[in-house]
Rosetta silent file (secondary structure, phi, psi, omega in degrees, C-alpha in Angstrom):
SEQUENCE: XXXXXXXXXXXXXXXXXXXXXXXXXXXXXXXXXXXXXXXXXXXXXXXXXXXXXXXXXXXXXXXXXXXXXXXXXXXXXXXXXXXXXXXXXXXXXXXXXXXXXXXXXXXXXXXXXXXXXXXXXXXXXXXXXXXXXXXXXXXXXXXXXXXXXXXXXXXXXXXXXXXXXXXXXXXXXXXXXX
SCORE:     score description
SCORE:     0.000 S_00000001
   1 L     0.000  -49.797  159.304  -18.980   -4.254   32.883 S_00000001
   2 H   -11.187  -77.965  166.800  -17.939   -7.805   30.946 S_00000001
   3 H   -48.542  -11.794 -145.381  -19.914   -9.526   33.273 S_00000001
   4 H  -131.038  -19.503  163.942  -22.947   -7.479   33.038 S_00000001
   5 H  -104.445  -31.324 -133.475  -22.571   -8.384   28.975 S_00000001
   6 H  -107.974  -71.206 -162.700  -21.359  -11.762   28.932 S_00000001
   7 H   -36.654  -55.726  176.796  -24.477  -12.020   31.343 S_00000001
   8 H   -95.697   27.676  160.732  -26.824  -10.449   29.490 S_00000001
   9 H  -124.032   30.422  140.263  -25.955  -12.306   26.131 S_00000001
  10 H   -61.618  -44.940 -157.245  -26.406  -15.613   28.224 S_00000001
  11 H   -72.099  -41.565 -173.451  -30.064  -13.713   29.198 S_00000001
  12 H   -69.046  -42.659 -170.211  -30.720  -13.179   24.994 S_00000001
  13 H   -58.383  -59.615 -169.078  -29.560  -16.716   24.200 S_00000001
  14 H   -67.447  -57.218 -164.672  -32.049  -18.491   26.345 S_00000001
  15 H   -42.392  -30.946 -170.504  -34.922  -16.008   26.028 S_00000001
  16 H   -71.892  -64.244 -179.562  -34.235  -16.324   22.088 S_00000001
  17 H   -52.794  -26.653 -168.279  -33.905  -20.543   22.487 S_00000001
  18 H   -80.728  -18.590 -174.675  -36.808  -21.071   24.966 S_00000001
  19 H   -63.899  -34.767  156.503  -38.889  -19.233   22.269 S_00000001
  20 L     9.247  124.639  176.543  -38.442  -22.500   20.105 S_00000001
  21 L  -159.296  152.729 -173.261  -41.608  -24.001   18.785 S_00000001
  22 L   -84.764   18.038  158.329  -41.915  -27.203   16.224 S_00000001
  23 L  -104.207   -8.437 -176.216  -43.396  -25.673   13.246 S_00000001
  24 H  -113.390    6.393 -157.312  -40.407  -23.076   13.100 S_00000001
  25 H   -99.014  -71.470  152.278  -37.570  -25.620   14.282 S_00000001
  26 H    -7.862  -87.074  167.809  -37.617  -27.218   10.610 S_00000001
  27 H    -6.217  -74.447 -153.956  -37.279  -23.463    9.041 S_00000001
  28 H   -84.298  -10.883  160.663  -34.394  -22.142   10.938 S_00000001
  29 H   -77.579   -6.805 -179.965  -32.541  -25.937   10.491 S_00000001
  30 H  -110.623   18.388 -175.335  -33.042  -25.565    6.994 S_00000001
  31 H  -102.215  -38.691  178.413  -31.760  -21.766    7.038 S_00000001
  32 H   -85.017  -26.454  173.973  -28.468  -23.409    9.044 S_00000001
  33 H   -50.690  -75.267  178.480  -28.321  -26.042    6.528 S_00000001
  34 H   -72.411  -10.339  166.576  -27.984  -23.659    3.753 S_00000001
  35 H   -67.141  -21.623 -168.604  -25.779  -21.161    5.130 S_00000001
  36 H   -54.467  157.050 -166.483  -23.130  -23.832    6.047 S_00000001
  37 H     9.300   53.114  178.180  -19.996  -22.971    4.506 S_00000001
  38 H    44.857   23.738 -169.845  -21.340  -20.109    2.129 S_00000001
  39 H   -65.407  -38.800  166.243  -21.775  -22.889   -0.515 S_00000001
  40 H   -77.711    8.552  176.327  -25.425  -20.672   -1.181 S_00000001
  41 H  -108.804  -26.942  176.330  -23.727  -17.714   -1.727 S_00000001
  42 H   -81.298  -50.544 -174.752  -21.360  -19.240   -4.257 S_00000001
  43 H   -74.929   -4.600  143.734  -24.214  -20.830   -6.499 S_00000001
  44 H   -62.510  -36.845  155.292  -26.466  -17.281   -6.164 S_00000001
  45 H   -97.285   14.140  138.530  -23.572  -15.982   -7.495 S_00000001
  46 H  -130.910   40.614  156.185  -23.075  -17.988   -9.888 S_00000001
  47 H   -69.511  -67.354 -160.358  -26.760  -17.933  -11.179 S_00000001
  48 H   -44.393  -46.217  169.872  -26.375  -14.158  -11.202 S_00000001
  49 H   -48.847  -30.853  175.586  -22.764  -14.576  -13.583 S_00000001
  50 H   -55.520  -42.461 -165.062  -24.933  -16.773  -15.684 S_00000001
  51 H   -84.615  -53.932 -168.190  -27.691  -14.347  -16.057 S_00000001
  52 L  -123.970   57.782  154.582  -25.309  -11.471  -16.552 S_00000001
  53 H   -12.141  -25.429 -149.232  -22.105  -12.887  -18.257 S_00000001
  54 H  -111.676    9.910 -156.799  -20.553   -9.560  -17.902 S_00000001
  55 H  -133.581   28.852 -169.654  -20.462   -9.563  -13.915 S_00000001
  56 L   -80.799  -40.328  175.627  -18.093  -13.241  -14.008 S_00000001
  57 H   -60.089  -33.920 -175.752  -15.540  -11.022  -11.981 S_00000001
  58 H   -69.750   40.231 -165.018  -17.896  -10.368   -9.276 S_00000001
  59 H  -141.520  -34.956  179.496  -17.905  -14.350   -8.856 S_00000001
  60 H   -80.101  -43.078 -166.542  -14.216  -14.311   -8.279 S_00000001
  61 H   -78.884  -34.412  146.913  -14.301  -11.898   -5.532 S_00000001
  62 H    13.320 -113.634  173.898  -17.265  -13.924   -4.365 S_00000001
  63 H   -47.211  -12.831  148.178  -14.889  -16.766   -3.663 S_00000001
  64 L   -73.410 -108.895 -109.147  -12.078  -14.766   -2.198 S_00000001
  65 L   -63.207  -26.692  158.030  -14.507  -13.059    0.175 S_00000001
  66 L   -84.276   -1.899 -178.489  -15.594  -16.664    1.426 S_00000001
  67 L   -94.961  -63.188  177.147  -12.551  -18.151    1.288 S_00000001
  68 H   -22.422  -70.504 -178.609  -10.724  -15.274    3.234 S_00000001
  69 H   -55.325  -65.201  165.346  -13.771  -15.090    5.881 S_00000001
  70 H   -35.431  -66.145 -134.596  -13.201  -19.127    6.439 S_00000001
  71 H   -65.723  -61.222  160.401   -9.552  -18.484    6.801 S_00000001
  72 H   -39.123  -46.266 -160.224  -10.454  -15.142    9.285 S_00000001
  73 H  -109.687  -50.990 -167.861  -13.292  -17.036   11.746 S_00000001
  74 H  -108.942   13.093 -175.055  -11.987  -20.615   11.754 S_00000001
  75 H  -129.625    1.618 -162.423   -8.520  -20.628   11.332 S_00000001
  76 H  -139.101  -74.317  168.264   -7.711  -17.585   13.185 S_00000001
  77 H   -61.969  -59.523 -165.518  -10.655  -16.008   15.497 S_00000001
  78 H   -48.996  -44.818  160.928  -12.287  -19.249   16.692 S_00000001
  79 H   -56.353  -23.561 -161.851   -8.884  -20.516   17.915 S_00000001
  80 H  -100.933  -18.762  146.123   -7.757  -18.036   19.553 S_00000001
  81 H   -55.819  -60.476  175.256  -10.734  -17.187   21.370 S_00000001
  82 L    46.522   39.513 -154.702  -12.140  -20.211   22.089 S_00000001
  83 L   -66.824  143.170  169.681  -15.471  -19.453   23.454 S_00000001
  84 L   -78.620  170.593 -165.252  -17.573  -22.386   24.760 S_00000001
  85 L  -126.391  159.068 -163.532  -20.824  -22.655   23.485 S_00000001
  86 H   -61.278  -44.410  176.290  -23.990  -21.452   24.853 S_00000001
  87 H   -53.545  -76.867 -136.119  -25.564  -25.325   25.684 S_00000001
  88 H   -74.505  -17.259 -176.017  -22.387  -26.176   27.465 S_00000001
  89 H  -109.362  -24.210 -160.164  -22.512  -22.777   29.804 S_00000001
  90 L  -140.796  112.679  154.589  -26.401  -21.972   30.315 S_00000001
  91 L   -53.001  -21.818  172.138  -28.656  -24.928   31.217 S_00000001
  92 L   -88.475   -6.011  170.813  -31.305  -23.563   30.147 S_00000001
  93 L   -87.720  146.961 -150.174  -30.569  -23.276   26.758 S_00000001
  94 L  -123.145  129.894  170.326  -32.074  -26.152   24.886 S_00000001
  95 L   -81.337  115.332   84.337  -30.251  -27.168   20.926 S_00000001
  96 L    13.495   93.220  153.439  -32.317  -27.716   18.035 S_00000001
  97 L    98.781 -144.190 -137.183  -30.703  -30.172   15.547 S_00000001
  98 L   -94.431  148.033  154.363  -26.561  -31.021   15.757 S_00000001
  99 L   -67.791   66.005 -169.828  -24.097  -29.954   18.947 S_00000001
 100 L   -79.683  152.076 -177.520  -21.502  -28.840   17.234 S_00000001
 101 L  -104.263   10.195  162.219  -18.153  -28.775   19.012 S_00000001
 102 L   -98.583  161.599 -168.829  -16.002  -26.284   17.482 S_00000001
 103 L   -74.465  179.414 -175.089  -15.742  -23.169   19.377 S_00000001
 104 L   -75.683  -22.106 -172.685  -18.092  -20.464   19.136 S_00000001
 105 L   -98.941  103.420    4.481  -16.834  -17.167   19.096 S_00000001
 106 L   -95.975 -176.106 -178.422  -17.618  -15.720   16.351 S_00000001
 107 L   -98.580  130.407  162.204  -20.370  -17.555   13.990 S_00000001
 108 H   -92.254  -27.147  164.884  -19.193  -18.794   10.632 S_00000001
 109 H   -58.623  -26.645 -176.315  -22.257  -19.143    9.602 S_00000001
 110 H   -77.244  -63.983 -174.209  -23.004  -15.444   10.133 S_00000001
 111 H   -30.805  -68.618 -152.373  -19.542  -14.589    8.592 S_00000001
 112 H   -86.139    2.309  156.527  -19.927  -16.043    4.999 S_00000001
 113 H   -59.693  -55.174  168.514  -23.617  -15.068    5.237 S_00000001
 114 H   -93.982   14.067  168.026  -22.851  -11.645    5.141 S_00000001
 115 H   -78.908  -31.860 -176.099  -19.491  -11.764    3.201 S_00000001
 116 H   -89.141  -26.817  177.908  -21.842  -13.734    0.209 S_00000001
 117 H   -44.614  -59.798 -143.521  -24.827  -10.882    1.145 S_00000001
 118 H   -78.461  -23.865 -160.150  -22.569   -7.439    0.492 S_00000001
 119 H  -107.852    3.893  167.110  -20.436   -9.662   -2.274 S_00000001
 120 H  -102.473  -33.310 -177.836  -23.456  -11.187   -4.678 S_00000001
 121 H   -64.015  -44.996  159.146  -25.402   -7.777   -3.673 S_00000001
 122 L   -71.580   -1.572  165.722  -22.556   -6.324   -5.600 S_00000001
 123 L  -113.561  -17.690  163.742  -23.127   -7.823   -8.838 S_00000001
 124 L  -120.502   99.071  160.853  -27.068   -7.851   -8.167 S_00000001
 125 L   -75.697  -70.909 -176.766  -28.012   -4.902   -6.963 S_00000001
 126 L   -42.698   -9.458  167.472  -32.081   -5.266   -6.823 S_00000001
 127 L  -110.923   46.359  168.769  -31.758   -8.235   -4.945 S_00000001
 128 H   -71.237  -47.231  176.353  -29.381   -6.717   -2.339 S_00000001
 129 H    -3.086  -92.400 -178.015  -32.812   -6.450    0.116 S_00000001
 130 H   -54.242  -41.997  167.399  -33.276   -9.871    0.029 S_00000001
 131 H   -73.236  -10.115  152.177  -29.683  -11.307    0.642 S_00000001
 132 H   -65.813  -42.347  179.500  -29.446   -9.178    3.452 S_00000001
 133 H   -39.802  -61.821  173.499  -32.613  -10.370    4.659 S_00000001
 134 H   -16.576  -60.371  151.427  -31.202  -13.737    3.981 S_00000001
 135 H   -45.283  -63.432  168.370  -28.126  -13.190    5.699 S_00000001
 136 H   -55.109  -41.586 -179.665  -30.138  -11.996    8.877 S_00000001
 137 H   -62.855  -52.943 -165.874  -32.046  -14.918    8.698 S_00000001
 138 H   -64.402  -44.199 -173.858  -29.196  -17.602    8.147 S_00000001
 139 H   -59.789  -51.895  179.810  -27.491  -15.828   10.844 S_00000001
 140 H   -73.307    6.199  165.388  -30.509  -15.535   13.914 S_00000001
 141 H   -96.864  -15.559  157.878  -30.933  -19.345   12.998 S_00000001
 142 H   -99.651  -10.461 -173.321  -27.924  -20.127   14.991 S_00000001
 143 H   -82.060  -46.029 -158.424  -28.904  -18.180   18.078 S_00000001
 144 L   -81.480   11.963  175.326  -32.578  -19.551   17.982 S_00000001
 145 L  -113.256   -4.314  167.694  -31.545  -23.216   17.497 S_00000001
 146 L    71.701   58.227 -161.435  -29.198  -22.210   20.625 S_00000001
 147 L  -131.264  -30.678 -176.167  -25.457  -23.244   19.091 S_00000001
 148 L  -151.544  148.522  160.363  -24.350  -19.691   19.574 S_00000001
 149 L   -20.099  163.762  171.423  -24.490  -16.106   21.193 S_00000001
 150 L   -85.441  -27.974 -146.150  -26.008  -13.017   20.001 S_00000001
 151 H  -102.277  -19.091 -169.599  -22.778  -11.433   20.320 S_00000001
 152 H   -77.373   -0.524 -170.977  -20.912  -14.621   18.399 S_00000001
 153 H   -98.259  -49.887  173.052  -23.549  -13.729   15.191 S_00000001
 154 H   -59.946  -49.848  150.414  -22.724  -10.115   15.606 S_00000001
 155 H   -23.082  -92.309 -176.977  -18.948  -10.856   15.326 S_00000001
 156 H   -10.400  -75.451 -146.583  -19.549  -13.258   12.737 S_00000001
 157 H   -63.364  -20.608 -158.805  -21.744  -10.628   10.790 S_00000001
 158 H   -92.535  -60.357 -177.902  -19.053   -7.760   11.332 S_00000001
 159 H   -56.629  -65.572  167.524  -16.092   -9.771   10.590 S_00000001
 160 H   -36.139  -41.764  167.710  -17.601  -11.133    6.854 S_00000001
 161 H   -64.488  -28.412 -171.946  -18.666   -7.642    6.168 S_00000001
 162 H  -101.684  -12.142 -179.124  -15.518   -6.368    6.462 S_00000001
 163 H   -85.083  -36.504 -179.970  -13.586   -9.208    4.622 S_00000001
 164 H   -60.974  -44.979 -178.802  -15.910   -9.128    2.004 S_00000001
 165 H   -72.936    6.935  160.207  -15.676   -5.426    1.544 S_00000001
 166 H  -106.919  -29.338  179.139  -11.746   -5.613    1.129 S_00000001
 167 H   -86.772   -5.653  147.212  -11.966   -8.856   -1.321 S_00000001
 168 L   -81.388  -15.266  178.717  -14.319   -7.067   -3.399 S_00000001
 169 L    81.054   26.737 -160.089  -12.466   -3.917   -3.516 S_00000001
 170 L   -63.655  111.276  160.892  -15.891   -2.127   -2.711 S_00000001
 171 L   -91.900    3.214  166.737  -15.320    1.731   -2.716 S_00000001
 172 L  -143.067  174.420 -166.462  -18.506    2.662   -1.636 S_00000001
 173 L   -95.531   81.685 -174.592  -20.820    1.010    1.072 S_00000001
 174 L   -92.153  107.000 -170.530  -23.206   -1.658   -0.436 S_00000001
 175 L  -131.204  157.118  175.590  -25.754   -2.351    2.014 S_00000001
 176 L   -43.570  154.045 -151.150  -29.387   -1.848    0.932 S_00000001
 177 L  -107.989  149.242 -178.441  -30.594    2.071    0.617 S_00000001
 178 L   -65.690    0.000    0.000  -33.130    2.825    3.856 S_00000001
């Protein structure tokens, strides 16, 4: 049963990378750009603290929930894991932009996307939508530039969610209402 997933999220990774095209390649490198190390989640929140002075704590947990989520995916999961990355395993997947060579499993980029989503979305609620959206985006911009798995984004997004949503102290479950 492994094999038969490990297989088919080799089968998503290409299908997603061969999809590739050179008016969207720009986009999703400039989606991975700003997601790198949640550095766009710390100035959106602190535009929001700016705007709303009275919401400066939600800025602090901010920065624990992205500091935490580094410390969780690269200092902890990635080692220990050590997943290879999809260009180095599946020939057919073709990279967009930079190789990078740490390993893959899970996406950091995914992590502090949604650890900065659920933890700016708590001090601005109407624009939780859009930083999930955001999130989804920054995240599905590593699969389609072909640097990582579907399943290392779903980690990613799972792990960040849940770090954020202990370093904010969140008692109820802010994800956008359906």
């Amino acid at each position: 049963m492994f094999d038969t997933l490990l297989t088919l999220d080799t089968n998503l990774v290409v299908g997603i990378a061969s999809g590739q095209n050179p008016w969207l390649d720009p986009v999703m490198l400039a989606l991975t750009s700003v997601g790198r190390r949640g550095l766009l989640w710390l100035v959106l929140g602190v535009l929001v603290a700016w705007r709303w002075p009275a919401r400066l704590g939600g800025l602090w947990q901010l920065a624990l929930a992205i500091c935490l989520t580094w410390v969780v995916v690269d200092l902890i999961v990635k080692p220990a894991v050590g997943r290879q990355r999809p260009y180095t395993t599946a020939a057919l997947v073709s990279v967009v932009g930079d190789r990078p060579t740490s390993p893959s499993f899970p996406s950091g980029h995914a992590a502090t996307a949604f650890a900065g989503a659920l933890a700016v979305g708590r001090m601005w609620k109407r624009g939780r939508g859009a930083l999930w959206g955001l999130a989804a985006l920054i995240a599905f911009s590593r699969v389609y530039l072909g640097v990582h798995y579907v399943s290392d984004v779903a980690a990613g997004a799972l792990i960040g969610t849940i770090v954020a949503y202990m370093a904010t102290g969140a008692t109820e479950w802010d994800a956008p209402a359906t």
